[in-house]
TIMARSE-936803 format. One record per residue (C-alpha): residue number from 1; residue in one letter; x, y, z negated. Coordinates in steps of 0.25 Angstrom, whole numbers, plus 5000, padded with zeros to 4 digits. Layout:
REM TIMARSE-936803
NUM, A, X, Y, Z
...
REM end
This chain:
REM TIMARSE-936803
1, X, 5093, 4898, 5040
2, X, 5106, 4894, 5035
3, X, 5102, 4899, 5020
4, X, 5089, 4890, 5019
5, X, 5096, 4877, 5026
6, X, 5106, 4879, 5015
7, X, 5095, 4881, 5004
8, X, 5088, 4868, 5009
9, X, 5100, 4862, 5009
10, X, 5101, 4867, 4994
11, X, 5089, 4862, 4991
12, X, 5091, 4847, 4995
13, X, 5102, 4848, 4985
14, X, 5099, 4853, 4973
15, X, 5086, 4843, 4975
16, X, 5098, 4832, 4974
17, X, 5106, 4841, 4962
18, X, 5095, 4841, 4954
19, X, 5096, 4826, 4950
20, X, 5109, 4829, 4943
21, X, 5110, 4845, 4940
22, X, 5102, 4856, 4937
23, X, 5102, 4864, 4953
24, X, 5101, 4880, 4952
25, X, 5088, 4886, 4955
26, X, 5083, 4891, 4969
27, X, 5087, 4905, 4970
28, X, 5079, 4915, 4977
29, X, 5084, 4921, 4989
30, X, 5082, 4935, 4995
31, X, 5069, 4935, 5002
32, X, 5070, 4939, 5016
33, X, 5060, 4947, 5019
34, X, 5061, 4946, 5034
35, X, 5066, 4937, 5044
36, X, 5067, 4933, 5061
37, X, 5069, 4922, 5065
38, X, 5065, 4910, 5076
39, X, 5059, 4899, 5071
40, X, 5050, 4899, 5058
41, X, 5048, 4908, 5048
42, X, 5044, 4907, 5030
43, X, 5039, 4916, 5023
44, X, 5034, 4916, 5009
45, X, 5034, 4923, 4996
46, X, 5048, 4920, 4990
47, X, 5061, 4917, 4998
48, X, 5064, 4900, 4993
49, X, 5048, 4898, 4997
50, X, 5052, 4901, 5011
51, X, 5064, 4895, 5010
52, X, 5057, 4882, 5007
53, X, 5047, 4883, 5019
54, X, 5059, 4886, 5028
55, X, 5066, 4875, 5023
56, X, 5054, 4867, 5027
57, X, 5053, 4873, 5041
58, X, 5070, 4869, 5042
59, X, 5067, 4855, 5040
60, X, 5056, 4854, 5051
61, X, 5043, 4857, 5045
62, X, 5032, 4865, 5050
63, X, 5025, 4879, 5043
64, X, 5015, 4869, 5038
65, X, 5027, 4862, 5030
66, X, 5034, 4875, 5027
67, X, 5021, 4879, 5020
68, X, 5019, 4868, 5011
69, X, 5036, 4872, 5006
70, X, 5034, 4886, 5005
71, X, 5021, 4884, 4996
72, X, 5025, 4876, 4986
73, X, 5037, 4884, 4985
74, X, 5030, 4896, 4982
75, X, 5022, 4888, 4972
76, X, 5037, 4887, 4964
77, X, 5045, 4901, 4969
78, X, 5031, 4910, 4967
79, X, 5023, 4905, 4959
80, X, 5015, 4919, 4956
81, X, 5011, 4915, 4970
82, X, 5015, 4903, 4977
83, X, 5007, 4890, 4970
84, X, 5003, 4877, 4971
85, X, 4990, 4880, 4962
86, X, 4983, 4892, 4972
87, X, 4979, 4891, 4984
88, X, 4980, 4897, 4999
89, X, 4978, 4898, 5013
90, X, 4985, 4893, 5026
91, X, 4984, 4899, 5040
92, X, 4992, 4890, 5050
93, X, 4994, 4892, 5064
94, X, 5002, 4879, 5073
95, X, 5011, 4882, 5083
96, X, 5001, 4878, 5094
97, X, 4991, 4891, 5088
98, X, 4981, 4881, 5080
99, X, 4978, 4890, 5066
100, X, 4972, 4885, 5055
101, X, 4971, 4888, 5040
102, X, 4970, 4881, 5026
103, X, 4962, 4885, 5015
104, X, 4970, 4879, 5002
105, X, 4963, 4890, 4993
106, X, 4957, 4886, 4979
107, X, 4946, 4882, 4975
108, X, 4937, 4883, 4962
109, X, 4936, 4873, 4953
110, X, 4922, 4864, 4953
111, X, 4920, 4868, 4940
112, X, 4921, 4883, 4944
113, X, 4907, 4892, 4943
114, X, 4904, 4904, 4950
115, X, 4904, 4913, 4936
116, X, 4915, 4906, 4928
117, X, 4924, 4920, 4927
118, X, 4912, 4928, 4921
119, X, 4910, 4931, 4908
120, X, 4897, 4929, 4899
121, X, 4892, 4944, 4903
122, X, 4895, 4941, 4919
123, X, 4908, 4948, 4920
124, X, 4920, 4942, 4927
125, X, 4930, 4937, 4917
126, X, 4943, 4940, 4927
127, X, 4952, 4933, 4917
128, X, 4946, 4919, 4920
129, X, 4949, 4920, 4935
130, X, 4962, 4925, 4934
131, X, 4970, 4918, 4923
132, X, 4969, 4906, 4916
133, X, 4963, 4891, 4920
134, X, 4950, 4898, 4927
135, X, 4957, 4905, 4936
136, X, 4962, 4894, 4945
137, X, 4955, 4889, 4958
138, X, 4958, 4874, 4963
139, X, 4971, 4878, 4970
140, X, 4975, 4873, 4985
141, X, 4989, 4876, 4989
142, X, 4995, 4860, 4986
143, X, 4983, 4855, 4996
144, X, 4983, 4867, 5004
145, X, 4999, 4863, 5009
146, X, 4996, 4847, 5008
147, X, 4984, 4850, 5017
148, X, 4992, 4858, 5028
149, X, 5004, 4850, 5027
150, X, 4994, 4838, 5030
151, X, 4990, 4844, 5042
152, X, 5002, 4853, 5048
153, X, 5014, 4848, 5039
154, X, 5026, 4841, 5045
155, X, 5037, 4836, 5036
156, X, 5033, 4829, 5023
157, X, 5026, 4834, 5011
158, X, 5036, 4831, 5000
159, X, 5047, 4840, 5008
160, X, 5037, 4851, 5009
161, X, 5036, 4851, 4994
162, X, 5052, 4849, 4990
163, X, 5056, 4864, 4990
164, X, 5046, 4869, 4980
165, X, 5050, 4858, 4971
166, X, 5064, 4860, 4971
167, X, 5061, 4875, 4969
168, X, 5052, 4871, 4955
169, X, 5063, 4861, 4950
170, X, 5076, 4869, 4953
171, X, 5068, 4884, 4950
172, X, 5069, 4895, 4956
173, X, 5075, 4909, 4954
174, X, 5064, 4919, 4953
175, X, 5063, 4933, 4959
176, X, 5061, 4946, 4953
177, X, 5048, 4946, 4957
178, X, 5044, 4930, 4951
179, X, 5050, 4934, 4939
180, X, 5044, 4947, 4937
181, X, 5031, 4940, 4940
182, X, 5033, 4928, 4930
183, X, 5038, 4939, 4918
184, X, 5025, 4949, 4922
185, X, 5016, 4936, 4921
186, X, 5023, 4929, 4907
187, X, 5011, 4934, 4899
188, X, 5000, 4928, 4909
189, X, 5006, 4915, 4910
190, X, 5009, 4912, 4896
191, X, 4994, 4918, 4892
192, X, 4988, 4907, 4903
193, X, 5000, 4896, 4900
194, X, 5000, 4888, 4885
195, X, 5010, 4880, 4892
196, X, 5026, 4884, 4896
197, X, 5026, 4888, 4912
198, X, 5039, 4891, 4921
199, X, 5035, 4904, 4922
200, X, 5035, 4909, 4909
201, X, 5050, 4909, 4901
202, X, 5055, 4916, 4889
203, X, 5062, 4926, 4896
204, X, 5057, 4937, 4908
205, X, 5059, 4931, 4922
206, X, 5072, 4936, 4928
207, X, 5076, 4937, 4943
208, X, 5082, 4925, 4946
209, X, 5076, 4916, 4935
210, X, 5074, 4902, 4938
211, X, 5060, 4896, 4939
212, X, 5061, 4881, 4937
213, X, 5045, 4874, 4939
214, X, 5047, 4859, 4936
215, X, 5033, 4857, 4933
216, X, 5031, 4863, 4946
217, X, 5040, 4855, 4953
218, X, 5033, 4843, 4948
219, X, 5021, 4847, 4953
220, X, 5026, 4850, 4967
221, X, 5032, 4834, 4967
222, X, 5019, 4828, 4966
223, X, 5014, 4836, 4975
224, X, 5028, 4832, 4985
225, X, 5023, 4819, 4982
226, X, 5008, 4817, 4982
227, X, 5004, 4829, 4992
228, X, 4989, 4836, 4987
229, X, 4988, 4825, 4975
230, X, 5001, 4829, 4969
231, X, 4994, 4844, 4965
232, X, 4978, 4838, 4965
233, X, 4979, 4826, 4960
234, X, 4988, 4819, 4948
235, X, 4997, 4826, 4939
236, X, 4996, 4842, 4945
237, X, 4981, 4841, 4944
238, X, 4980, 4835, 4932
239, X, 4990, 4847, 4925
240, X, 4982, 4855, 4933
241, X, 4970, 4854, 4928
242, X, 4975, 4851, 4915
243, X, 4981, 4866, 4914
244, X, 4967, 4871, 4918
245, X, 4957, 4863, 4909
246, X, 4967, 4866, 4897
247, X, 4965, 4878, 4898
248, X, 4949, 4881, 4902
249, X, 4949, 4880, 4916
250, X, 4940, 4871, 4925
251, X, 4949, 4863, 4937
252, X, 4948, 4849, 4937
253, X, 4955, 4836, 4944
254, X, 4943, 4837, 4955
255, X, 4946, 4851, 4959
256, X, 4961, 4848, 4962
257, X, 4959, 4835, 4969
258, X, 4947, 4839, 4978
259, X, 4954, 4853, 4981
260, X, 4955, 4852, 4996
261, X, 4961, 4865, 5006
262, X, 4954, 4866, 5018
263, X, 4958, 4870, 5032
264, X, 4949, 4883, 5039
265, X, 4946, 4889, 5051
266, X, 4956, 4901, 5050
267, X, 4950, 4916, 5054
268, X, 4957, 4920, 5069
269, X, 4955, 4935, 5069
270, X, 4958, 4943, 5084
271, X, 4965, 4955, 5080
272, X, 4968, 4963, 5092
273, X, 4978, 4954, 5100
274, X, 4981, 4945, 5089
275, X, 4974, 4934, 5082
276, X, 4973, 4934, 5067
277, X, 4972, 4919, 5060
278, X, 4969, 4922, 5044
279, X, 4962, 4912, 5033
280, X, 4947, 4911, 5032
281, X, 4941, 4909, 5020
282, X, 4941, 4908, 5008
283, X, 4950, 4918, 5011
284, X, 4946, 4930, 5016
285, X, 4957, 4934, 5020
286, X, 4956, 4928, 5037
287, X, 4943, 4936, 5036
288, X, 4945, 4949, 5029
289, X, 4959, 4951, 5040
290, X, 4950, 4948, 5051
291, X, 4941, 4958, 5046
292, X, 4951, 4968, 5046
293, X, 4957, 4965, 5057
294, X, 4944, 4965, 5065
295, X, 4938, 4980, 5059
296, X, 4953, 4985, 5062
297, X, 4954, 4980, 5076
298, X, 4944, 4991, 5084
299, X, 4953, 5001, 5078
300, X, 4968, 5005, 5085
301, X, 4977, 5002, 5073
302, X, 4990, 5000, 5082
303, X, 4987, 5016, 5088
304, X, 4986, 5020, 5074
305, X, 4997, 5014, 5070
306, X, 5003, 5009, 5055
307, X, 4998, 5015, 5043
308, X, 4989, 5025, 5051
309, X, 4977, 5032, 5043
310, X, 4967, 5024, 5052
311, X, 4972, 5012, 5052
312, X, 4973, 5011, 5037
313, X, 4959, 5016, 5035
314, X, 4954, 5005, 5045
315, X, 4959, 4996, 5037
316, X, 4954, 5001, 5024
317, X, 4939, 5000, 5031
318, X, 4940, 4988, 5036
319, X, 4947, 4981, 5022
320, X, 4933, 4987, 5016
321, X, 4924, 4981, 5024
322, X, 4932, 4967, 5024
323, X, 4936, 4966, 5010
324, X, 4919, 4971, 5008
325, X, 4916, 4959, 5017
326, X, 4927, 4949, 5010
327, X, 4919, 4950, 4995
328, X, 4907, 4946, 5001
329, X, 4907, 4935, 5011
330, X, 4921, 4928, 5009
331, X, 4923, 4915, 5000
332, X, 4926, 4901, 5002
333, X, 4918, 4896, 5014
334, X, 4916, 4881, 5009
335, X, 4906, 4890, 4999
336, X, 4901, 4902, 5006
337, X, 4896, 4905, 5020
338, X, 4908, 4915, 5025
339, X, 4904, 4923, 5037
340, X, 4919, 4921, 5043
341, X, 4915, 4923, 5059
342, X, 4908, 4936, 5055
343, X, 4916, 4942, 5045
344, X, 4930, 4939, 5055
345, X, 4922, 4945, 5069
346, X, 4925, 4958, 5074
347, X, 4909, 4961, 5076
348, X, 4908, 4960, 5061
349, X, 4921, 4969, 5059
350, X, 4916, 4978, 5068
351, X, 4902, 4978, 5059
352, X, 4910, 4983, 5047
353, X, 4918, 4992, 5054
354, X, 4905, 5002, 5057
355, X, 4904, 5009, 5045
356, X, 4921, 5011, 5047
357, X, 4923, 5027, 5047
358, X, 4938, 5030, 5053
359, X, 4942, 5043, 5045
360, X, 4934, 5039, 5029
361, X, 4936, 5028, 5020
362, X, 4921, 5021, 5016
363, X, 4920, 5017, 5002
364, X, 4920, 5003, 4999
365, X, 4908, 5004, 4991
366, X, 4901, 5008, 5003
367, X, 4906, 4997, 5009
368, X, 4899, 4982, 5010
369, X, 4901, 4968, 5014
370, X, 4896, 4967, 5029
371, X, 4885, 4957, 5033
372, X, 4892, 4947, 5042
373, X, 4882, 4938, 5047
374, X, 4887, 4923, 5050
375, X, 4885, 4920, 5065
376, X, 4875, 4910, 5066
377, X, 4967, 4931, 4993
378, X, 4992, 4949, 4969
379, X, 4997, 4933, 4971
380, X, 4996, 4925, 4982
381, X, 5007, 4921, 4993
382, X, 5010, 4919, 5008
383, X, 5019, 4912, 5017
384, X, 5020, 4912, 5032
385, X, 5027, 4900, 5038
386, X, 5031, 4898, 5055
387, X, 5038, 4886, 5058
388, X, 5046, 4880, 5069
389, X, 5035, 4878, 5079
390, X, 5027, 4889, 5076
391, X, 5016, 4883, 5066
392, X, 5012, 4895, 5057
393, X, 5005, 4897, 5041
394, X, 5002, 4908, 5032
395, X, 4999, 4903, 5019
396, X, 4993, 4913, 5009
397, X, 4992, 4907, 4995
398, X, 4991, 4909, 4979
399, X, 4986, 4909, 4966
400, X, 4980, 4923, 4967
401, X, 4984, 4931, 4956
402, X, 5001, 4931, 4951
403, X, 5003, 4917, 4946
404, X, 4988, 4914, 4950
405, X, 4982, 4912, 4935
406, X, 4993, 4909, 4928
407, X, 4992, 4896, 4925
408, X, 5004, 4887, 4923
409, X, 4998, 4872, 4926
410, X, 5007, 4866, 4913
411, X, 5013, 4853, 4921
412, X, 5014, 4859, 4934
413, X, 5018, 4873, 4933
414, X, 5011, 4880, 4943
415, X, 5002, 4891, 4942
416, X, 4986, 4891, 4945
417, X, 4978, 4901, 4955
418, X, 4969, 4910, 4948
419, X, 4960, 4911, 4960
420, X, 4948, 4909, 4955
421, X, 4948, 4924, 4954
422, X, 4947, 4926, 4970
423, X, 4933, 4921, 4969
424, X, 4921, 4931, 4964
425, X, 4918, 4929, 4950
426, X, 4908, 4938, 4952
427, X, 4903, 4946, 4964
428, X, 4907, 4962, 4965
429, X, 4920, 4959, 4953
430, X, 4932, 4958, 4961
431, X, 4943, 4950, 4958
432, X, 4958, 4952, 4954
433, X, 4961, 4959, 4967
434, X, 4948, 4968, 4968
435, X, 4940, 4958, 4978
436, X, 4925, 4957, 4976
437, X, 4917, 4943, 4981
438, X, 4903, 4941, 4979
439, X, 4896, 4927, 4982
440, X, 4904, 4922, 4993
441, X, 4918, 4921, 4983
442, X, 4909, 4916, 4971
443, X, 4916, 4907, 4963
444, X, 4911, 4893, 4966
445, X, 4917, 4877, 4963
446, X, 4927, 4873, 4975
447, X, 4925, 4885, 4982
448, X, 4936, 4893, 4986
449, X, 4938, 4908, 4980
450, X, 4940, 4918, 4992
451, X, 4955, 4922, 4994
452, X, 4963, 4933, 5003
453, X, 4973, 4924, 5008
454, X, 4976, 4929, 5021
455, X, 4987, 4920, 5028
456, X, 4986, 4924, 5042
457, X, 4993, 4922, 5055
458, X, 4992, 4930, 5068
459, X, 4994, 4925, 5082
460, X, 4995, 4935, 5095
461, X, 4991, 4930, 5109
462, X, 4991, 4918, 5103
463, X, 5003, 4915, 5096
464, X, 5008, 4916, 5083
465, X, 5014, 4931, 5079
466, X, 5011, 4933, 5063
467, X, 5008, 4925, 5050
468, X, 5007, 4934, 5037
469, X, 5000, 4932, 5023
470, X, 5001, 4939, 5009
471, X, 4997, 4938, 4994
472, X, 4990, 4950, 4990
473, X, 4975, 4944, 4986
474, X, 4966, 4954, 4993
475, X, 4977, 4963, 5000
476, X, 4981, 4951, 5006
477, X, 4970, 4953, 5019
478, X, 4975, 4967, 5019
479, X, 4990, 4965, 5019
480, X, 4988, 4953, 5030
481, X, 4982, 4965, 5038
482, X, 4992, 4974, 5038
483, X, 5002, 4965, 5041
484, X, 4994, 4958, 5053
485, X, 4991, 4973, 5057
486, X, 5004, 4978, 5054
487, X, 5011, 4969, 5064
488, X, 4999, 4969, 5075
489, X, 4995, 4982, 5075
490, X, 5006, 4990, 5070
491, X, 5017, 4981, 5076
492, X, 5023, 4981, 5065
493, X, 5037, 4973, 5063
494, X, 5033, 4962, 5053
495, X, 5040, 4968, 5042
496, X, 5035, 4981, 5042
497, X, 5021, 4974, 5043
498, X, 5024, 4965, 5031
499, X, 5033, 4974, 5022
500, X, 5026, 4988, 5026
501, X, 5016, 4994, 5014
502, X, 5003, 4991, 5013
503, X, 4988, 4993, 5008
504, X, 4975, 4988, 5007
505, X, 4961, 4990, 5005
506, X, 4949, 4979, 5000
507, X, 4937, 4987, 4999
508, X, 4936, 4986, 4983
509, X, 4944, 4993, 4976
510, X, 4940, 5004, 4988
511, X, 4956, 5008, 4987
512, X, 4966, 5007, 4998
513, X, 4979, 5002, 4990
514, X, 4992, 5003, 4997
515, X, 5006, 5001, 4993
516, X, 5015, 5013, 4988
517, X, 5022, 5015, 5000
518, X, 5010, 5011, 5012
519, X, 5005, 5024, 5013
520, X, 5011, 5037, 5015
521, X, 5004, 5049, 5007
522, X, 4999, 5055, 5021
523, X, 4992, 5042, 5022
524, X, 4985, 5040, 5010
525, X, 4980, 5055, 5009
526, X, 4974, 5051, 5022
527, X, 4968, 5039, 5020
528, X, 4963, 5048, 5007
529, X, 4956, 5057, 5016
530, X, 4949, 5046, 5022
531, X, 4942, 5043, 5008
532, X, 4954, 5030, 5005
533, X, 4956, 5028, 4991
534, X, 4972, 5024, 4990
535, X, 4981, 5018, 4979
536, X, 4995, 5014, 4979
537, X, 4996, 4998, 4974
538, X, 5006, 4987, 4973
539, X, 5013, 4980, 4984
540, X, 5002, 4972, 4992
541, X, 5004, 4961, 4999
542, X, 5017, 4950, 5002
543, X, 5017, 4948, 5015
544, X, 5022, 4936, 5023
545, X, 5023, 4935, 5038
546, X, 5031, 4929, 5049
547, X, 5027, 4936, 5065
548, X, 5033, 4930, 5078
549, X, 5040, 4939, 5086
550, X, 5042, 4941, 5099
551, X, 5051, 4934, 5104
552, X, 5046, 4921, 5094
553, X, 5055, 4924, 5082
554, X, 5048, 4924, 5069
555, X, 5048, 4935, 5058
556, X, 5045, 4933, 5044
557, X, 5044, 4943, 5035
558, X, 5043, 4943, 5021
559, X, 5034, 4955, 5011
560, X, 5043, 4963, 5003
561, X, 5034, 4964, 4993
562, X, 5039, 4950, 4987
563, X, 5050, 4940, 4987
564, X, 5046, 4935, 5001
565, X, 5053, 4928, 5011
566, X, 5054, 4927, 5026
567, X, 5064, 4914, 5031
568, X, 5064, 4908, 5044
569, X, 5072, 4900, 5056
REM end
């Protein structure tokens, strides 16, 4: 606490030194990757993010405020990620129990028609969805944070803002990890870019090297000063669609102004003695865990116990028939009649379960979407924030791929999403992440593209015990699962559940990827012998989650796999 009082502190004056000297950058401290402590709790993808939202929560604000600070500061410290020109999701839980959630996901352009990415002979042209000025939906994340600070925020706006414009003006020291990123992705940004970007130098990136985004900075003073209309109307829309005309694309003044997020009804899951809050759609992501959890729950995962053959192999079944059901009945429910009530009941859980065999695999080309009849989301990233009083939000946000489509808007200096590739360009061709869509995920104007986003917040006996999100496009719902079963069912200590190996399963590609290290040899020659196709894959997943203990105190904890941090009070 001490530290951060006098990084705050630091900030105030080298806000004042600047007028007359040139102040050093902000230096990245070690992330600390778990954390106890009393009273609230950050955590997000890089360590001065956090910082900023804690330095918010120390000068009285509430999660809702601490939000809006860590946001725009991963908007400057990680920006593969962090944005102001994607999108998200919010779950948010009060101290009284209320939960709510916010839909600030993009949205297609007007002009956007359902077969823009094929080709003249009906194929799907990839390139135009994931690069380049037709790659970008309208994004949500400035009016996502103005709409939530409108209804739950405390102190005032501008504050809010300050600390990621301090961090784009003074710069920031990168890690080993941003600057390996920026030097593996030199070639794409100077092949989408005609135009000089902070991102791109001479030289390769070096540990330590200073970003400085003033073009950034600019932008996020308007936005200080003119709330929504500083990123929808005026100058940034302008540059914005400026960069995207010039170069072919199709997003005009209209769609940034009219952009609107828009509060959902969240889904409420009963899982066991718990109850399970997640984002409905356009994610699929509050449905697809429901799912799980609900064609899980008959089976007794706690007398198994961690990493048991059974318990794995449940699991696989049970992503088949979800992620089967997800390419075919999820997309934006403004344009598509979702089944929610059905697809999230235990009935219709139970229905896909009957064809579930406990001791072989079923191939997943035997396997099809179920009929529920209506009664009559390699980047994205997530912060959890508690404050004071006991409010709660998981925000899962992103740009979709690493550096979303690599578009620098010239002026403003902030990348665009690519996620016009999460909609279904064409039904049965799976996107960059493998994921199939038919009708329900067509591509349509102002609809929203369905996501995996899978921000998510558990209570038990009605109170507050987890928060927890990940990137990971569609291993995000997966990852989310282990954790929430980790700690439920396994009883796991939170950073086992967080930073233990993991796996996952989506019904197509009909594999079950794991990381190097999740499974031992016995296990996979045993999930082999139950007809399990497995392969060894990259890290999956980058955790962030905070649990109440016992006795009140909070823990935050904080995914190896990056530079995450945890901070608290």
């Amino acid at each position: 606490m001490i530290r951060l009082s006098i990084w705050a502190a630091l900030c105030s004056l080298l806000l004042l030194a600047c007028r007359t000297n040139t102040p050093p950058p902000f230096e990245t401290p070690a992330a600390t990757k778990q954390t106890t402590q009393d009273s609230a709790m950050v955590v997000s993808a890089h360590p001065l993010a956090t910082k900023a939202g804690l330095m918010i929560l120390q000068q009285g604000g509430n999660a809702i405020d601490a939000m809006v600070a860590v946001h725009l500061a991963l908007a400057v410290v990680y920006p593969r990620a962090g944005n102001l020109g994607g999108g998200g999701f919010l779950v948010y839980r009060d101290q009284d129990g209320t939960v709510e959630s916010l839909d600030f996901r993009e949205v297609a352009p007007a002009n956007a028609y359902r077969d823009m990415y094929l080709d003249t002979a009906g194929n799907v042209s990839d390139s135009l969805s994931l690069s380049g000025a037709l790659a970008s939906g309208v994004p949500g994340s400035v009016e996502g944070l103005y709409q939530a600070h409108q209804r739950h925020g405390h102190l005032d706006w501008a504050k809010l803002v300050q600390p990621a414009i301090e961090l784009s003006q003074i710069g920031i020291s990168r890690t080993q990890r941003e600057a390996k990123g920026l030097n593996d992705f030199k070639a794409q940004f100077e092949a989408v870019n005609d135009h000089p970007t902070p991102f791109v130098q001479a030289d390769a990136w070096t540990t330590g090297a200073v970003l400085k985004q003033p073009e950034l900075a600019a932008v996020l003073q308007r936005i200080a000063q003119q709330g929504r209309a500083g990123f929808y109307e005026g100058q940034t829309a302008q540059l914005i669609v400026d960069e995207l005309q010039r170069a072919g694309g199709i997003m005009s003044l209209d769609d940034l102004k009219n952009y609107k997020a828009v509060w959902r009804k969240p889904i409420a899951v009963p899982y066991r003695n718990y109850t399970v809050y997640s984002m409905g759609p356009p994610s699929s992501g509050g449905v697809c865990l429901a799912a799980l959890l609900n064609m899980v729950e008959p089976y007794p995962l706690p007398e198994w116990g961690y990493q048991h053959p059974k318990g794995i192999h449940v699991f696989v079944e049970a992503a088949r028939r979800a992620y089967a059901d997800r390419a075919e009945h999820l997309g934006d429910p403004d344009h598509y009649e979702v089944p929610v009530d059905v697809l999230v009941s235990q009935p219709y859980a139970d229905q896909r379960m009957a064809s579930f065999n406990d001791n072989v695999a079923t191939p997943s080309d035997s396997i099809r979407h179920g009929v529920p009849v209506p009664p009559e989301s390699d980047q994205t990233t997530h912060y959890c924030i508690v404050d004071q009083a006991g409010n709660v939000v998981s925000v899962t946000t992103t740009i979709n791929s690493n550096y979303g489509s690599k578009v620098v808007v010239k002026g403003a200096g902030f990348f665009m999403n690519n996620e016009m590739d999460d909609f279904s360009a064409k039904p049965g061709v799976p996107n960059q992440f493998g994921m199939l869509g038919n009708v329900a995920n067509a591509i349509s104007p102002g609809k929203r593209m369905l996501s995996s986003m899978t921000p998510t917040i558990v209570e038990k006996e009605g109170q507050f015990l987890l928060a927890v999100g990940t990137p990971g496009g569609s291993k995000i719902i997966t990852t989310v699962y282990q954790v929430v079963t980790n700690v439920v069912d396994y009883q796991l200590p939170l950073k086992e559940a967080v930073h233990n190996p993991r796996f996952h399963f989506q019904w197509y590609p009909d594999l079950l990827y794991h990381e190097s290290n999740a499974f031992t040899p016995e296990l996979v020659d045993t999930l082999r012998a139950m007809g399990h196709q497995t392969e060894v894959r990259l890290p999956i997943g980058q955790v962030e989650a905070i649990l109440r203990l016992a006795y009140g105190q909070l823990e935050g904890v904080a995914d190896r796999r990056g530079d995450d941090a945890a901070a608290g009070f």
